[in-house]
C-alpha positions in Angstrom: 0.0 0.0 0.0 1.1 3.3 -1.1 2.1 5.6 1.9 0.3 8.0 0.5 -2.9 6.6 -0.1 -2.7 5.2 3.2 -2.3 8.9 4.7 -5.3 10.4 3.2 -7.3 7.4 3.5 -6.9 8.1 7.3 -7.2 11.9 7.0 -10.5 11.0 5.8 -11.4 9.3 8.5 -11.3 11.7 10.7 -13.9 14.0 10.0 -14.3 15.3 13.4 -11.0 16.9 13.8 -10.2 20.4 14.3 -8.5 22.3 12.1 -5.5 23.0 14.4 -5.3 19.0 15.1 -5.5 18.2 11.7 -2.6 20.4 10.4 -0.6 18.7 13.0 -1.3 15.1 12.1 -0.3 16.2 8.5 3.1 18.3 9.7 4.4 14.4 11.8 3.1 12.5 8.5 5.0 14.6 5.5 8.3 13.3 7.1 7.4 9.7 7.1 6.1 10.1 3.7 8.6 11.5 2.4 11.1 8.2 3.9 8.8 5.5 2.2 6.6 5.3 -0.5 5.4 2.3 0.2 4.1 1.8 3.7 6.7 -0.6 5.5 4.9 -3.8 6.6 8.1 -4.7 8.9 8.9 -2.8 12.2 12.7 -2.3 12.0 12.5 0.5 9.0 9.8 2.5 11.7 12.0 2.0 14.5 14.9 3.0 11.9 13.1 6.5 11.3 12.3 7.2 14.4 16.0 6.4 15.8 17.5 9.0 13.3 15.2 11.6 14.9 17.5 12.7 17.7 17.7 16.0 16.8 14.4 17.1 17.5 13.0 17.2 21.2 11.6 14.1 22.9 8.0 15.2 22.5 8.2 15.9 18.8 9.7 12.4 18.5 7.1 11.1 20.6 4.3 13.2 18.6 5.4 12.0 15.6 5.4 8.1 17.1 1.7 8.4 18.5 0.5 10.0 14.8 2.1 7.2 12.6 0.6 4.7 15.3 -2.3 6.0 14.8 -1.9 5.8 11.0 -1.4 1.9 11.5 -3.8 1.1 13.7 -6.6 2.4 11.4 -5.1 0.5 8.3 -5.0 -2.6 10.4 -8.5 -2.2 11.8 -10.2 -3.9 8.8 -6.9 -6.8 8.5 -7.1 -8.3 12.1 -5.3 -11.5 10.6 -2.4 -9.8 9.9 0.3 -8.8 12.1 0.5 -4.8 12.9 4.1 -3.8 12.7 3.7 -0.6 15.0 2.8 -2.5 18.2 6.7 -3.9 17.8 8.2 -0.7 17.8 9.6 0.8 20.9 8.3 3.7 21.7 10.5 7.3 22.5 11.1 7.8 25.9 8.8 10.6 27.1 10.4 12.3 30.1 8.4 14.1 32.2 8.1 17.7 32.1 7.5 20.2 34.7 4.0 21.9 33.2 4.5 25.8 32.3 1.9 28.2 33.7 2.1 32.0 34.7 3.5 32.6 38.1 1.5 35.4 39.9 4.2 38.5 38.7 3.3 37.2 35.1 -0.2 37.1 35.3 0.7 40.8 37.3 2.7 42.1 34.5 0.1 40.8 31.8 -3.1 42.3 32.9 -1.2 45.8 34.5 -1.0 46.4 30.7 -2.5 49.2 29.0 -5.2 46.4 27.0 -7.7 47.6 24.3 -11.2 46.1 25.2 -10.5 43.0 22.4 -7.5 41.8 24.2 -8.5 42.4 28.2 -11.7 40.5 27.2 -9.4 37.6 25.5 -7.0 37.4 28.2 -9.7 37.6 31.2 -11.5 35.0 28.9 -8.8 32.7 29.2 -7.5 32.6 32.8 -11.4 32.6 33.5 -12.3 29.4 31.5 -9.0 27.5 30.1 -10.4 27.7 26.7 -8.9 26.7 24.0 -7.7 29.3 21.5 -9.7 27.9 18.7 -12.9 27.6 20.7 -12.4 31.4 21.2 -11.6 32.1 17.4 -15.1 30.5 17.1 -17.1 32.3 19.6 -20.3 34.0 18.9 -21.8 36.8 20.5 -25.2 34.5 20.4 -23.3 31.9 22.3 -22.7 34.3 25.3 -24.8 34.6 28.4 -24.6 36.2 31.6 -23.2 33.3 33.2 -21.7 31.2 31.1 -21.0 30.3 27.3 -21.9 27.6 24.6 -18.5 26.2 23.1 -17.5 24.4 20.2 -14.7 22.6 20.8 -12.8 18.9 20.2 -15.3 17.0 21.7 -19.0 19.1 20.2 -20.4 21.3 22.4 -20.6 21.9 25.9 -21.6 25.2 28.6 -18.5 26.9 30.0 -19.1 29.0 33.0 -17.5 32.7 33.0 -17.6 35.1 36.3 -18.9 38.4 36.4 -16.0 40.2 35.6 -15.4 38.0 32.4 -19.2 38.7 31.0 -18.9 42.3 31.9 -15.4 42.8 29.6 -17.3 40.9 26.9 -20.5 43.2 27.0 -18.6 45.9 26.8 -16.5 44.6 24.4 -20.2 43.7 22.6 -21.2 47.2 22.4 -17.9 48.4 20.5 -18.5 45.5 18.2 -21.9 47.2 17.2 -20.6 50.3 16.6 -18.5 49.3 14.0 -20.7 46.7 12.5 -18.9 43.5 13.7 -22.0 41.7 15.7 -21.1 37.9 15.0 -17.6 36.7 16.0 -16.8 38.2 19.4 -12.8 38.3 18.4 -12.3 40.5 15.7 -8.8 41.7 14.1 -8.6 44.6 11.5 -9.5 42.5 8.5 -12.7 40.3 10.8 -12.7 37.5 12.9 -9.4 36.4 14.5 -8.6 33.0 13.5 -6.7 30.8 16.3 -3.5 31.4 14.7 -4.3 35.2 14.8 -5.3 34.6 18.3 -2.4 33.3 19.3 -0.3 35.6 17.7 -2.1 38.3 20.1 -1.1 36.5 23.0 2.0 36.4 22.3 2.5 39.8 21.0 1.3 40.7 24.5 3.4 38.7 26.6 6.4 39.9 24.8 4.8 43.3 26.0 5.2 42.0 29.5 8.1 41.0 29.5 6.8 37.4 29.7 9.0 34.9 27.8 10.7 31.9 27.8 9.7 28.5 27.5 5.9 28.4 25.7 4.2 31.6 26.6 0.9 31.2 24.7 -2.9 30.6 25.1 -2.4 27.2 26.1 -0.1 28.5 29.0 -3.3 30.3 30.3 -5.7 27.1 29.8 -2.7 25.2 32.0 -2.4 28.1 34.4 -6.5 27.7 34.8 -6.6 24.1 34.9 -4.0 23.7 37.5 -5.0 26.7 39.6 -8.6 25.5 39.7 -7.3 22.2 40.7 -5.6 24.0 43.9 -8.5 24.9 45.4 -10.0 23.1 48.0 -13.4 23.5 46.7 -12.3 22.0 43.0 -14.6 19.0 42.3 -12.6 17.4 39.6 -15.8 16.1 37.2 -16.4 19.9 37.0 -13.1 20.7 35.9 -13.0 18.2 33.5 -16.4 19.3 32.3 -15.0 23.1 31.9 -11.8 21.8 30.0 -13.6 19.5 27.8 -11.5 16.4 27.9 -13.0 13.4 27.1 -10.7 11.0 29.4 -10.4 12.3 32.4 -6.9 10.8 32.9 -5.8 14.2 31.1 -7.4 16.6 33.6 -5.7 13.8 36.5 -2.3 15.7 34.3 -3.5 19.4 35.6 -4.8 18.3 39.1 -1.9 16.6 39.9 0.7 19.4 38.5 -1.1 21.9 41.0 2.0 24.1 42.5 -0.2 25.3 45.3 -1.6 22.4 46.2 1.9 20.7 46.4 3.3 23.3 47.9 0.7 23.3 50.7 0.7 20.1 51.1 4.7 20.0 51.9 3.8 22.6 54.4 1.8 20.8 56.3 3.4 17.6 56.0 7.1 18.0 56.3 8.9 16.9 58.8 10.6 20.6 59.5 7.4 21.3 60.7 7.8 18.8 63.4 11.2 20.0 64.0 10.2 23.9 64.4 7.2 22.3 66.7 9.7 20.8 69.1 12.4 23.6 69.0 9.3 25.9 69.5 8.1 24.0 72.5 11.9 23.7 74.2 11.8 27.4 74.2 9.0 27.7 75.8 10.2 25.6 78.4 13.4 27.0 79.1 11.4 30.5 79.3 8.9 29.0 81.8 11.9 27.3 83.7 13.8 30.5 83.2 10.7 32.6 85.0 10.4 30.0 87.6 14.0 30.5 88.3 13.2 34.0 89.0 10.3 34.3 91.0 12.9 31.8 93.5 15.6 34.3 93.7 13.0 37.0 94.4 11.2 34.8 96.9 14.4 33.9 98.6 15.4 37.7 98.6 12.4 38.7 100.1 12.7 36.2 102.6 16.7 37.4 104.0 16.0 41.1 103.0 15.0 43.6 106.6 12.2 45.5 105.9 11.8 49.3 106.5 10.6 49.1 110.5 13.5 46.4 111.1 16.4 49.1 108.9 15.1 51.9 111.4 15.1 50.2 114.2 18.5 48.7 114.1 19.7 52.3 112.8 
């Protein structure tokens, strides 16, 4: 089988994928296109390609891995009598990554900007609700209420709810949209609605405003930065969260709750044995103060005892 016909054969297939997904299946594909023409049947000329891929990060490797595994397992869905090569190869090793979100200076720095209404809305939008950049590319202004919004995301649709704050930025944001005209996408850029890309560009744009760079400063830091945030707090119910985030398997939104800082860090607080330590050293002071006061009051009680009192001083005067 031709690799190529294999490739859109199971670009087809997947009809339900968003734009931004599907360009990304297609970037990990052209490479392994371009190495075979035919599609290997054998596991070593996979494993092969993937070996001489050390020059790219571990999670690009690893993309690229789960992508063309997905590309054999749908061939080899209708051929169940026939061996599938991918489930011999070894997979990348995936080392885990600390998960980047805004620290409170950033989030400080970003929103102590001087914003127009678009981009305060956007950014409020997304430390509010985690969304992802192309569910906001495709909001509508008949998808917003006061409480909450209908998006379109990965999985359909679902309701998102947004505080007071967030609906108030978007209202007024609303009413300069129908001055000029612009009354169905909410995010519009100087030639109409912002696409994701254009969206994320904005972001960007604006954390480089801030000062805010390094590793992955984008929309998807602030849908991290809400997930694991949310997570932190002790009234999170995790079903909810999921819910918000739109995940399907909930073993992804297990990735944010367990990559909560705060709730880590307070954790450690309460549970390190320091604690214990300062408890002790704590109560040993106290001790030696109360033994120290104790002390004391005997020297003053024994010096009241031997010391003459005024009648006594005059009289042997």
């Amino acid at each position: 089988m031709k690799t190529k016909d294999a490739i859109q054969e199971f670009l087809g297939s997947r009809g339900g994928l968003a734009e931004g997904s599907r360009a990304v299946y297609r970037r990990c594909l052209a490479p392994f296109q371009e190495a075979f023409d035919d599609l290997p049947e054998q596991h070593e000329p996979i494993q092969e390609w993937l070996n001489r891929s050390g020059n790219l990060s571990p999670p690009t490797v690893y993309l690229r891995f789960a992508v063309v595994r997905a590309l054999y397992n749908h061939v080899y869905l209708p051929r169940p009598d026939l061996p599938n090569p991918i489930r011999r190869v070894r997979p990348p090793r995936l080392r885990p990554m600390a998960m980047r979100t805004f620290n409170d200076d950033e989030l400080y720095a970003l929103f102590n900007l001087r914003l127009m209404a678009r981009d305060r809305a956007l950014l409020t939008l997304f430390l509010d609700t985690g969304m992802r950049r192309g569910e906001a590319a495709s909001l509508t202004w008949g998808r917003v209420a006061p409480e909450y919004l209908v998006v379109s995301g990965k999985g359909g649709e679902r309701v998102v709810p947004i505080s007071d704050a967030t609906f108030r930025l978007l209202e007024a944001l609303r009413g300069a949209s129908s001055i000029t005209g612009q009354q169905d996408a909410v995010f519009q850029g100087r030639r109409g609605p912002l696409t994701a890309h254009g969206i994320y560009e904005v972001v960007r744009h604006l954390c480089e405003r801030a000062g805010v760079t390094g590793r992955r400063a984008s929309p998807h830091t602030f849908r991290s930065t809400f997930a694991t945030l949310y997570a932190s707090e002790g009234a999170c119910d995790p079903q909810a969260l999921q819910r918000i985030l739109g995940h399907r398997d909930f073993a992804t939104t297990l990735r944010y709750i367990n990559a909560s800082r705060r709730h880590i860090v307070e954790n450690h607080r309460i549970c390190t044995p320091l604690r214990g330590l300062e408890a002790l050293a704590q109560g040993r002071l106290i001790r030696e103060k109360e033994e120290a006061v104790r002390e004391a009051e005997e020297i003053l009680t024994q010096k009241g005892e031997g010391w003459p009192t005024k009648g006594a001083r005059s009289q042997g005067s």
